[in-house]
mmCIF file of the N, C-alpha and C atoms, coordinates in Angstrom:
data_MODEL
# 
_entry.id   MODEL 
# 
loop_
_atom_site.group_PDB 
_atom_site.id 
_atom_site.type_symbol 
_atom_site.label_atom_id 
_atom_site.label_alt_id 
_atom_site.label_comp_id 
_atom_site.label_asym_id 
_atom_site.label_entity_id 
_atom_site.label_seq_id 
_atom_site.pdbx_PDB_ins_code 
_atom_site.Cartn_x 
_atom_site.Cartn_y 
_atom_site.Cartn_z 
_atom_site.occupancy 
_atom_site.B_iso_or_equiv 
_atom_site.pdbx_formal_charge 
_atom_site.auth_seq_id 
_atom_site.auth_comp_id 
_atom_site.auth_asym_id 
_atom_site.auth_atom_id 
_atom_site.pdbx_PDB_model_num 
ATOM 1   N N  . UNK A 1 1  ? -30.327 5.445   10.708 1.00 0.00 ? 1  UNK A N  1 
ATOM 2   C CA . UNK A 1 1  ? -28.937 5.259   10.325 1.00 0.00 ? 1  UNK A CA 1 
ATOM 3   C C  . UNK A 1 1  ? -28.038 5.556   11.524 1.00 0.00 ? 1  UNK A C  1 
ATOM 4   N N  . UNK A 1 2  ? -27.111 4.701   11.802 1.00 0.00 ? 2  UNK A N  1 
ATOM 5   C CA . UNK A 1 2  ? -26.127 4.901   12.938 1.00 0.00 ? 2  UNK A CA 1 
ATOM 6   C C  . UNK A 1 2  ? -25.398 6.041   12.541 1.00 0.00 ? 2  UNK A C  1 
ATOM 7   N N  . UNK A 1 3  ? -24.836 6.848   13.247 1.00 0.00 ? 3  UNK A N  1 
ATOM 8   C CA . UNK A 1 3  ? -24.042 7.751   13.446 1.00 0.00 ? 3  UNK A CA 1 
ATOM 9   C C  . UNK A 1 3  ? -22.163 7.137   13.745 1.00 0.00 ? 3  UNK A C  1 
ATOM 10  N N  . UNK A 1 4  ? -21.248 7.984   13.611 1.00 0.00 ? 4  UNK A N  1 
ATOM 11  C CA . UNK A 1 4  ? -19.989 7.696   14.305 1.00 0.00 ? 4  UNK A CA 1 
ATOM 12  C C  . UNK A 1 4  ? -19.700 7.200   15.503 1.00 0.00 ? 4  UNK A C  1 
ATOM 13  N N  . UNK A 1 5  ? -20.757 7.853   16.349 1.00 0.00 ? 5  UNK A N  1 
ATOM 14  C CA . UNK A 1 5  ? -20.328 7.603   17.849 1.00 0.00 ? 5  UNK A CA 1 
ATOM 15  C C  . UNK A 1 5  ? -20.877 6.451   18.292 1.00 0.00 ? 5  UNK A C  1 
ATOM 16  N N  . UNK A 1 6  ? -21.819 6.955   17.922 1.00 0.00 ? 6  UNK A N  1 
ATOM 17  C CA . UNK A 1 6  ? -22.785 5.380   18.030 1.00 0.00 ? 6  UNK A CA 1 
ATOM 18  C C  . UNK A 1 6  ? -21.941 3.903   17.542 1.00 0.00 ? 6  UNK A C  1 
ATOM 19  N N  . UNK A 1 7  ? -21.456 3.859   16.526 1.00 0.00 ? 7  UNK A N  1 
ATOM 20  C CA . UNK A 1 7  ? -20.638 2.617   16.365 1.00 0.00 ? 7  UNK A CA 1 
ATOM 21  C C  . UNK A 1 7  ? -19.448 2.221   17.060 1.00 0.00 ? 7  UNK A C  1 
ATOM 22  N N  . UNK A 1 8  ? -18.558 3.636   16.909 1.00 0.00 ? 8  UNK A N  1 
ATOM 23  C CA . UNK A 1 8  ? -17.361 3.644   17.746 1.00 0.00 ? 8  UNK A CA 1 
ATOM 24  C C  . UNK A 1 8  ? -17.432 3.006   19.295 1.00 0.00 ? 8  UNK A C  1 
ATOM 25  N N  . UNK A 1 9  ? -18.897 3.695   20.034 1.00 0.00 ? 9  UNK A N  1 
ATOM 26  C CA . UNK A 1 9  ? -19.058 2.908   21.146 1.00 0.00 ? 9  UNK A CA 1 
ATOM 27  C C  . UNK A 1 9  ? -19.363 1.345   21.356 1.00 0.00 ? 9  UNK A C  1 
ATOM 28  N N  . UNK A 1 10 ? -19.726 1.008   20.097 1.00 0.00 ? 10 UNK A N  1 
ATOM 29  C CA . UNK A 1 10 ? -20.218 -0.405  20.183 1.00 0.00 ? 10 UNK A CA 1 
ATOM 30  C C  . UNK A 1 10 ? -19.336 -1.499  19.649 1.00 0.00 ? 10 UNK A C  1 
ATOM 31  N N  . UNK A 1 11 ? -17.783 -0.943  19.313 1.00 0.00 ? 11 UNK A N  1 
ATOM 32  C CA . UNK A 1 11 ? -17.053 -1.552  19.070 1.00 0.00 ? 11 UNK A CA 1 
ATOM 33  C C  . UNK A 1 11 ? -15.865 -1.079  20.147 1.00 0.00 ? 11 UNK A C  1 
ATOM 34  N N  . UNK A 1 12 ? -15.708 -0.396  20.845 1.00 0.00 ? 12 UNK A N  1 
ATOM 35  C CA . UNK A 1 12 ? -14.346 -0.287  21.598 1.00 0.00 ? 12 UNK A CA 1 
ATOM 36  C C  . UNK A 1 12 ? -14.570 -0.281  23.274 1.00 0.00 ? 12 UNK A C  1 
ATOM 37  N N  . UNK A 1 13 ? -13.901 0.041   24.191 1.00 0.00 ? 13 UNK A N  1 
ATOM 38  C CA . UNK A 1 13 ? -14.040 0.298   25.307 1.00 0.00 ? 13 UNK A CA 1 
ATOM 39  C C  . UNK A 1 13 ? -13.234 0.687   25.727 1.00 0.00 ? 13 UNK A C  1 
ATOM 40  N N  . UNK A 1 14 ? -13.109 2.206   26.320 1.00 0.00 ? 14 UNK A N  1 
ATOM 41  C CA . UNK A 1 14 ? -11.520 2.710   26.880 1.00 0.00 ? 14 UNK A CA 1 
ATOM 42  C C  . UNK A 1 14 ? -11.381 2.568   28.721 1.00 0.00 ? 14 UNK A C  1 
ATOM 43  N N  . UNK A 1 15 ? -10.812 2.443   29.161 1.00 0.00 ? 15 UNK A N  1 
ATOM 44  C CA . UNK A 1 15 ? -10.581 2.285   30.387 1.00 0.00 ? 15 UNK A CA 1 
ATOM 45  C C  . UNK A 1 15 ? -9.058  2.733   30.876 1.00 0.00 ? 15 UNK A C  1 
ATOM 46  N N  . UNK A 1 16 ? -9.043  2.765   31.847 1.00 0.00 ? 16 UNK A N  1 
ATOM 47  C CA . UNK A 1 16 ? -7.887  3.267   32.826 1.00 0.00 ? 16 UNK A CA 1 
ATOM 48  C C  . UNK A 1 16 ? -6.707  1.960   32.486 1.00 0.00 ? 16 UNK A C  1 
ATOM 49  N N  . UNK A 1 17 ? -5.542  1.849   32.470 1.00 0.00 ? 17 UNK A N  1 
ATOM 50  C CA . UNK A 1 17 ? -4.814  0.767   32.968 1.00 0.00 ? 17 UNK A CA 1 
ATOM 51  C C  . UNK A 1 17 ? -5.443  0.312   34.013 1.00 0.00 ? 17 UNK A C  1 
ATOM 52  N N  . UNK A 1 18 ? -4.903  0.589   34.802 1.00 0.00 ? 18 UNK A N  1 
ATOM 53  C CA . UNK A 1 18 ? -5.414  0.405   36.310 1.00 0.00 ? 18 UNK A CA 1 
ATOM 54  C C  . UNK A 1 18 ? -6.513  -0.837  36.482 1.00 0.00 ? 18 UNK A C  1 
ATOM 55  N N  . UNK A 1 19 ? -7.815  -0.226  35.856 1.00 0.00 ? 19 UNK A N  1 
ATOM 56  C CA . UNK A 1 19 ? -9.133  -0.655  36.218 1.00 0.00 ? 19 UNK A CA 1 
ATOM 57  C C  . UNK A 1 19 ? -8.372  -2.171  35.485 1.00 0.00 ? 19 UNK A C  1 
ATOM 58  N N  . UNK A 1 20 ? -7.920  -2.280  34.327 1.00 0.00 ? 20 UNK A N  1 
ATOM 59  C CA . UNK A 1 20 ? -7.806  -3.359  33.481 1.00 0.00 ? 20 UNK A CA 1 
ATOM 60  C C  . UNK A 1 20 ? -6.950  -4.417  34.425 1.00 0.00 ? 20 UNK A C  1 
ATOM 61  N N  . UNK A 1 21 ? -5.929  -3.870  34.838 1.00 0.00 ? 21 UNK A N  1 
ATOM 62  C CA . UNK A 1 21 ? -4.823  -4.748  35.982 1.00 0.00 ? 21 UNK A CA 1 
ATOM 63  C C  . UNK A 1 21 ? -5.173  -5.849  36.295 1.00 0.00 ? 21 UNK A C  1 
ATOM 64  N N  . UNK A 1 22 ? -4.837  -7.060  36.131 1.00 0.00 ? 22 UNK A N  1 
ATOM 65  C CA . UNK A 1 22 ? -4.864  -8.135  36.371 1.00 0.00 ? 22 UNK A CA 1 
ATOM 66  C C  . UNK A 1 22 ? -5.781  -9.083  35.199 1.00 0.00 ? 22 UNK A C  1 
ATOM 67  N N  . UNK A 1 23 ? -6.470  -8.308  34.689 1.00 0.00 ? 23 UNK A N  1 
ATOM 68  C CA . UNK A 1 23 ? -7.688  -9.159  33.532 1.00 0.00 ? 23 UNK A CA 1 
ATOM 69  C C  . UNK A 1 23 ? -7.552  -9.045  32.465 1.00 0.00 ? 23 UNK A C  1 
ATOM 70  N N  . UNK A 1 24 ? -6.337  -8.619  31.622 1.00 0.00 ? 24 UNK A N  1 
ATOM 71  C CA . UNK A 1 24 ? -6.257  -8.312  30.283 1.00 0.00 ? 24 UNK A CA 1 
ATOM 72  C C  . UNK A 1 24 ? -5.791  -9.681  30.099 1.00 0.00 ? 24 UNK A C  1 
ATOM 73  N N  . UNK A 1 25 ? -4.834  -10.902 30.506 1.00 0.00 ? 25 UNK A N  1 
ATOM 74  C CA . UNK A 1 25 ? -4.897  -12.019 29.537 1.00 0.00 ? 25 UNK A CA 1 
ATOM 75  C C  . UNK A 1 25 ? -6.284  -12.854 29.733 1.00 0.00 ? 25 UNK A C  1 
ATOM 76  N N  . UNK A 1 26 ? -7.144  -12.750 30.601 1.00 0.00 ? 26 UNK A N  1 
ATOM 77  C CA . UNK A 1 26 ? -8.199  -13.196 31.007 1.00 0.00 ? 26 UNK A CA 1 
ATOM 78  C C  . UNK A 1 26 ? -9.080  -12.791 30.002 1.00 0.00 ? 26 UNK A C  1 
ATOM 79  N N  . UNK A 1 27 ? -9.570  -11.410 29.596 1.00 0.00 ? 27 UNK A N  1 
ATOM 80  C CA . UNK A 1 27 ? -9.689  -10.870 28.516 1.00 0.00 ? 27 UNK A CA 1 
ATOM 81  C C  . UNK A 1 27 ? -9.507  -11.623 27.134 1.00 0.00 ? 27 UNK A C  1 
ATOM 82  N N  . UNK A 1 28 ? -8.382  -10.967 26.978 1.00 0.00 ? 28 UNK A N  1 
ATOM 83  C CA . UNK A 1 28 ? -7.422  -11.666 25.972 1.00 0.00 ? 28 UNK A CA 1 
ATOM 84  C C  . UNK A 1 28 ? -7.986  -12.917 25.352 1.00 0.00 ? 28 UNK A C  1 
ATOM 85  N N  . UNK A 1 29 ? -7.871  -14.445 26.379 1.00 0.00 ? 29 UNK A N  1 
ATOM 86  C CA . UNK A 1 29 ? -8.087  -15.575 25.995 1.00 0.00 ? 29 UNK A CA 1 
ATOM 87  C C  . UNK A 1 29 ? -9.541  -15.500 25.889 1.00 0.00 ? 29 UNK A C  1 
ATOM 88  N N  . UNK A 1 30 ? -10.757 -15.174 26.459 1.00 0.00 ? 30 UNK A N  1 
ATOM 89  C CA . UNK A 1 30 ? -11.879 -15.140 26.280 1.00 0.00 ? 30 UNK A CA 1 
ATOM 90  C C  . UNK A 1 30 ? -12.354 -15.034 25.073 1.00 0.00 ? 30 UNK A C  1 
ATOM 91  N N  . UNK A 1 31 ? -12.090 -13.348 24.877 1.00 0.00 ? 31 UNK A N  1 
ATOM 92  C CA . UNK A 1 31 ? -12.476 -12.637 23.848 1.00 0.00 ? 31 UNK A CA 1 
ATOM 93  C C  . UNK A 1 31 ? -11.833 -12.360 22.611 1.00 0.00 ? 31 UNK A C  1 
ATOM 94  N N  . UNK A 1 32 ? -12.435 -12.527 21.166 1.00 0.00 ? 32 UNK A N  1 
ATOM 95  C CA . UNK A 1 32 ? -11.703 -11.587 20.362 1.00 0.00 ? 32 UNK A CA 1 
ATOM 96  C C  . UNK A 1 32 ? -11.638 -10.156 20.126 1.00 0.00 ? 32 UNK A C  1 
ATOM 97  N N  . UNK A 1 33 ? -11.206 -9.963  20.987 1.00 0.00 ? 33 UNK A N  1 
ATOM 98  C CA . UNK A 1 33 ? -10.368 -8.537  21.403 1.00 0.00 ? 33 UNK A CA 1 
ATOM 99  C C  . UNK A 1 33 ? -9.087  -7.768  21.056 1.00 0.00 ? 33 UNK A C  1 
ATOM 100 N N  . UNK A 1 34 ? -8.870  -6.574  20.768 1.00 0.00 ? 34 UNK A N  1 
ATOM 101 C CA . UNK A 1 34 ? -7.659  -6.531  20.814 1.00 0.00 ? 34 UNK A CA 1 
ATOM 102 C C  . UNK A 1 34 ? -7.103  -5.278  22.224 1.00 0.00 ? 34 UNK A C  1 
ATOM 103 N N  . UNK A 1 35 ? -6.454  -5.551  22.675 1.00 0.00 ? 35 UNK A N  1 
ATOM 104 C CA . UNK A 1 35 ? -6.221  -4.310  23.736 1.00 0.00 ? 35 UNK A CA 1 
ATOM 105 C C  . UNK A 1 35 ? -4.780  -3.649  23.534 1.00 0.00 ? 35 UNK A C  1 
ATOM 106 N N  . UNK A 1 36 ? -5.446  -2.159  23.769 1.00 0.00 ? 36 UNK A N  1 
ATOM 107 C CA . UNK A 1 36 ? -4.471  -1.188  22.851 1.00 0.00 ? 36 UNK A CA 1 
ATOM 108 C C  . UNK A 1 36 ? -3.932  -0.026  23.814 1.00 0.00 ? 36 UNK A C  1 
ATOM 109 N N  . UNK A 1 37 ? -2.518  -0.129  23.734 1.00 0.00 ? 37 UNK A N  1 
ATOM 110 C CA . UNK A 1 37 ? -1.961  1.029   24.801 1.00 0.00 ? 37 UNK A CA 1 
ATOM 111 C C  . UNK A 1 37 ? -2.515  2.484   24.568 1.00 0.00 ? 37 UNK A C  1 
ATOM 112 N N  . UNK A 1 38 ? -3.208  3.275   25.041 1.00 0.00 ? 38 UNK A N  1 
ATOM 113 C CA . UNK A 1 38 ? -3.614  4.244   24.199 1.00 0.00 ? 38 UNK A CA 1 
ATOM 114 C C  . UNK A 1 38 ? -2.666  5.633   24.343 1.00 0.00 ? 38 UNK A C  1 
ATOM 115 N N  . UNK A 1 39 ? -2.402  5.023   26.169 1.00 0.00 ? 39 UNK A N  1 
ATOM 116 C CA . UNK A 1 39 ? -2.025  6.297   26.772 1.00 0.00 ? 39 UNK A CA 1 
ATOM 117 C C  . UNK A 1 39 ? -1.393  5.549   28.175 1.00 0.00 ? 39 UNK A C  1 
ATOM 118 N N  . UNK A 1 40 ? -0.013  6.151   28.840 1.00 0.00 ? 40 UNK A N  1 
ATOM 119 C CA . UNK A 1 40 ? 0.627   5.932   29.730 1.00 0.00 ? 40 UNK A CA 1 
ATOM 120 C C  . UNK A 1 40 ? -0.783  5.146   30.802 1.00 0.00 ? 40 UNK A C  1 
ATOM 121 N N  . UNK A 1 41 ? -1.726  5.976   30.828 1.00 0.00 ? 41 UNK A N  1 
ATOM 122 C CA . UNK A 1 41 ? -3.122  5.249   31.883 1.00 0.00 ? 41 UNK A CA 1 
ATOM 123 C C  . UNK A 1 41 ? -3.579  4.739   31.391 1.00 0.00 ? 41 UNK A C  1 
ATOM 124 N N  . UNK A 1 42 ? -4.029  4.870   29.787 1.00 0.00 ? 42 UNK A N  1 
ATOM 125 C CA . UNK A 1 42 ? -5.379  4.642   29.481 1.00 0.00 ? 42 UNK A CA 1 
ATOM 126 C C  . UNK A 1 42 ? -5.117  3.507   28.299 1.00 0.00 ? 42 UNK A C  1 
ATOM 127 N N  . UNK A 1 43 ? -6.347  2.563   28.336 1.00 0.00 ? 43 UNK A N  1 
ATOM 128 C CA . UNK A 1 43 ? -6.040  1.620   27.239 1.00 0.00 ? 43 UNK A CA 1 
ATOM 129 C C  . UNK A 1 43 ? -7.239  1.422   26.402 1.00 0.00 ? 43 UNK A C  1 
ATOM 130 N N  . UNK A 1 44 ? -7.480  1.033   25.271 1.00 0.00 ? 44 UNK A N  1 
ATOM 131 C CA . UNK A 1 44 ? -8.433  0.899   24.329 1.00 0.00 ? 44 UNK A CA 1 
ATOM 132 C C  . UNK A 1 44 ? -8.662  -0.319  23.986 1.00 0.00 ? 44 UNK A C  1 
ATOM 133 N N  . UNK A 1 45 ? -9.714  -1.621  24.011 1.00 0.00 ? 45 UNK A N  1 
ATOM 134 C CA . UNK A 1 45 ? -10.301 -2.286  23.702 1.00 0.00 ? 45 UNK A CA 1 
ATOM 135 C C  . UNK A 1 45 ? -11.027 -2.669  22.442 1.00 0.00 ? 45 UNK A C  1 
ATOM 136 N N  . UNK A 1 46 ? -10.133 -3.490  21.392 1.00 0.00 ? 46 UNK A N  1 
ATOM 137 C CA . UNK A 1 46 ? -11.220 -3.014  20.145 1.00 0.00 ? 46 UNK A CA 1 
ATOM 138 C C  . UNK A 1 46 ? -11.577 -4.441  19.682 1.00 0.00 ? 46 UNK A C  1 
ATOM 139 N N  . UNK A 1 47 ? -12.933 -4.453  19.431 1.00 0.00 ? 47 UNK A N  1 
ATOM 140 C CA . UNK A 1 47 ? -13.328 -5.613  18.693 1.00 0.00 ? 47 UNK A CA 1 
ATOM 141 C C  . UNK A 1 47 ? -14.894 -5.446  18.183 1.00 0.00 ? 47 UNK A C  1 
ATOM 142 N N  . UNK A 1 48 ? -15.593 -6.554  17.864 1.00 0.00 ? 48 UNK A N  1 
ATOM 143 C CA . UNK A 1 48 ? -16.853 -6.310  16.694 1.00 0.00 ? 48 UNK A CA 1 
ATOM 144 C C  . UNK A 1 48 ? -17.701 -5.970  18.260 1.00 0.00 ? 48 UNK A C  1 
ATOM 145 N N  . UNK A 1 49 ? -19.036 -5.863  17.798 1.00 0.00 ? 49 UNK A N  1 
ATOM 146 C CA . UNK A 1 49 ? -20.307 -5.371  19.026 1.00 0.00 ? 49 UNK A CA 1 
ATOM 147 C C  . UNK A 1 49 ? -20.678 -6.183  19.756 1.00 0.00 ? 49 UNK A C  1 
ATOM 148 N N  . UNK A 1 50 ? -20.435 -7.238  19.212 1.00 0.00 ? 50 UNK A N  1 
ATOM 149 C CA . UNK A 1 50 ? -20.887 -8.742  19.884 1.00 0.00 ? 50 UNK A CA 1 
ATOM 150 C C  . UNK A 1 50 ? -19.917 -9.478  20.944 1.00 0.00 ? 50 UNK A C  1 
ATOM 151 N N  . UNK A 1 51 ? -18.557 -9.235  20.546 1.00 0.00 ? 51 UNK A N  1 
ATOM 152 C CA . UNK A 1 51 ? -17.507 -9.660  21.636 1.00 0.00 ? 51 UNK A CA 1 
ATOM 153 C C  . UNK A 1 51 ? -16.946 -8.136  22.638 1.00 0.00 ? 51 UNK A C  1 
ATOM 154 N N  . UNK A 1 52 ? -17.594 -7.032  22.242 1.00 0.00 ? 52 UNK A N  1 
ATOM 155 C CA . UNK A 1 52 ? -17.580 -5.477  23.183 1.00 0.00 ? 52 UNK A CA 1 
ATOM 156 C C  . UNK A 1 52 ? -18.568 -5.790  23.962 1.00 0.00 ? 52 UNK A C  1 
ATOM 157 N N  . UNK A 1 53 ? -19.465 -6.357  23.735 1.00 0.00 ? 53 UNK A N  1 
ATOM 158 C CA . UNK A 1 53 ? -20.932 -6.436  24.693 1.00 0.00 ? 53 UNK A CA 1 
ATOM 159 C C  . UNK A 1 53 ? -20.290 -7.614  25.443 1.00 0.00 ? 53 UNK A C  1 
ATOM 160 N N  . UNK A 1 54 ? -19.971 -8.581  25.057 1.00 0.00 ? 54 UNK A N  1 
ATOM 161 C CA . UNK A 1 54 ? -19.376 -10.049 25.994 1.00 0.00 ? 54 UNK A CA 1 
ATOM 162 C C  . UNK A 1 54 ? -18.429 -9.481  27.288 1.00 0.00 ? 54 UNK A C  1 
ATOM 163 N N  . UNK A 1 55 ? -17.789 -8.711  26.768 1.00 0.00 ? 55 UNK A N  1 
ATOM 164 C CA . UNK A 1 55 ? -16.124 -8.051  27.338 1.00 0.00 ? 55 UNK A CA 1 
ATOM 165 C C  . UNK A 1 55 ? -16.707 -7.547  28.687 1.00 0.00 ? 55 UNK A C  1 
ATOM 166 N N  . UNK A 1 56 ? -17.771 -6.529  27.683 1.00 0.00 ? 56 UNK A N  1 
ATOM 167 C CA . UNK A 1 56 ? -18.471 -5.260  28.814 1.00 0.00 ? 56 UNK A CA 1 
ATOM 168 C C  . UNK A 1 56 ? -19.482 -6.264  30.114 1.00 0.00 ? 56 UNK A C  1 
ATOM 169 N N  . UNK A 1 57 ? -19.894 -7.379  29.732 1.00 0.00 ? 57 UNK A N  1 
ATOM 170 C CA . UNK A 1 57 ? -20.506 -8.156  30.716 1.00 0.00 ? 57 UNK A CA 1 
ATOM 171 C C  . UNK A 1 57 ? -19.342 -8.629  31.630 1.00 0.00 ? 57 UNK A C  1 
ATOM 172 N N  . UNK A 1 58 ? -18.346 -9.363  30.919 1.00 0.00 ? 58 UNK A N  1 
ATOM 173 C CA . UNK A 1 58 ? -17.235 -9.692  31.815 1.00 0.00 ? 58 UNK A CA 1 
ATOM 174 C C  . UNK A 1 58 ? -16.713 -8.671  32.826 1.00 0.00 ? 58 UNK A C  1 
ATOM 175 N N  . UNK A 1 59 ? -16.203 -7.450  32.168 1.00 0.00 ? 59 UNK A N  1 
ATOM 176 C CA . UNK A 1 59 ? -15.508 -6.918  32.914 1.00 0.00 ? 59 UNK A CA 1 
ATOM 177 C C  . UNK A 1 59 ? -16.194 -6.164  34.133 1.00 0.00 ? 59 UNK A C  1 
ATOM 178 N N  . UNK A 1 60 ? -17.953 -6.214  33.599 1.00 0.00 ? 60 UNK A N  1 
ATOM 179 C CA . UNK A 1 60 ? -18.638 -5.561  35.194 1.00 0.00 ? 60 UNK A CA 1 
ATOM 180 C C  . UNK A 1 60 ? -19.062 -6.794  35.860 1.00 0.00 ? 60 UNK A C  1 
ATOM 181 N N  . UNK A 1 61 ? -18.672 -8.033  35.680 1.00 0.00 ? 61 UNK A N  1 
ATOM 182 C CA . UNK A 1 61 ? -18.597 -9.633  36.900 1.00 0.00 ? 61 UNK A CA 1 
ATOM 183 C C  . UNK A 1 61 ? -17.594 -8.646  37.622 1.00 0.00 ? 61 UNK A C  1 
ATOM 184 N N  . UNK A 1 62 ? -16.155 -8.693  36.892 1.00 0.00 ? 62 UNK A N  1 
ATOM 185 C CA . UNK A 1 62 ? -15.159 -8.515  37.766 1.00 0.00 ? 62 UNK A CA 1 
ATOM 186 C C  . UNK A 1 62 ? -14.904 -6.527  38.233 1.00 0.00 ? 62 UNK A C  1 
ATOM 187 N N  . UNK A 1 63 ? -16.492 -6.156  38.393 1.00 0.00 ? 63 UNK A N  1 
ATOM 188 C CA . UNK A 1 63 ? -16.138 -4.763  39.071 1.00 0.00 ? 63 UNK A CA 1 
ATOM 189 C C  . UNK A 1 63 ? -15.690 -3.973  38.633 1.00 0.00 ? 63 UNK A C  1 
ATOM 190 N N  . UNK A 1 64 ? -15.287 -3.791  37.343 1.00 0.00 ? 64 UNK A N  1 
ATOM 191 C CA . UNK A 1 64 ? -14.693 -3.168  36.615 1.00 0.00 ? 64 UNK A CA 1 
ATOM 192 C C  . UNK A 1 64 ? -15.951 -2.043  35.599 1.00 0.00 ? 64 UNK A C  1 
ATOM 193 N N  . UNK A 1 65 ? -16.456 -1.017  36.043 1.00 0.00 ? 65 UNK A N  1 
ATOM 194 C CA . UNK A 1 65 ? -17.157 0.112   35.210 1.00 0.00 ? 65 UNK A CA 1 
ATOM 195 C C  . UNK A 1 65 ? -16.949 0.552   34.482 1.00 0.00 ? 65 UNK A C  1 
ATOM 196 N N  . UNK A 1 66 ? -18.046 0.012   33.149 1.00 0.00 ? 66 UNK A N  1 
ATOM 197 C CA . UNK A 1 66 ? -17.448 0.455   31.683 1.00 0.00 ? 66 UNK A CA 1 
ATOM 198 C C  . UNK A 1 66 ? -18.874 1.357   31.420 1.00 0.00 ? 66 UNK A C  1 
ATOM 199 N N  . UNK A 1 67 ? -18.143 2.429   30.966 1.00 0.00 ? 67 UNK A N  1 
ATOM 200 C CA . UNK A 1 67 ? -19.454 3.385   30.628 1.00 0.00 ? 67 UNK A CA 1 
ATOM 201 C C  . UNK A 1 67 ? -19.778 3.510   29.481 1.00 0.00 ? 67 UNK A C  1 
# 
């Protein structure tokens, strides 16, 4: 049985502003995603496991480290 964290990770992705800079409508149009101000830096990524895993491939093309 999955746990909380376990899902939570497989549906979101938090990242820096920063790191995101320049690729969120790129993002955006790709994916069904939603991207979420979380914090003056930090932003939150939310969508099902299947377009988080797509995102998370995209965004390490463009160098971007999602842990």
């Amino acid at each position: 049985m999955s746990n909380a964290s376990q899902l939570r990770d497989s549906t979101q992705i938090v990242l820096s502003r920063e790191a995101l800079e320049g690729l969120e409508q790129q993002l955006d149009d790709e994916f069904t995603v939603t991207v979420f101000p979380e914090s003056e830096n930090c932003c939150r990524i939310i969508g099902s496991p299947v377009e988080i895993k797509a995102a998370s491939e995209f965004l390490a093309r463009h160098g971007v480290s999602v842990r």
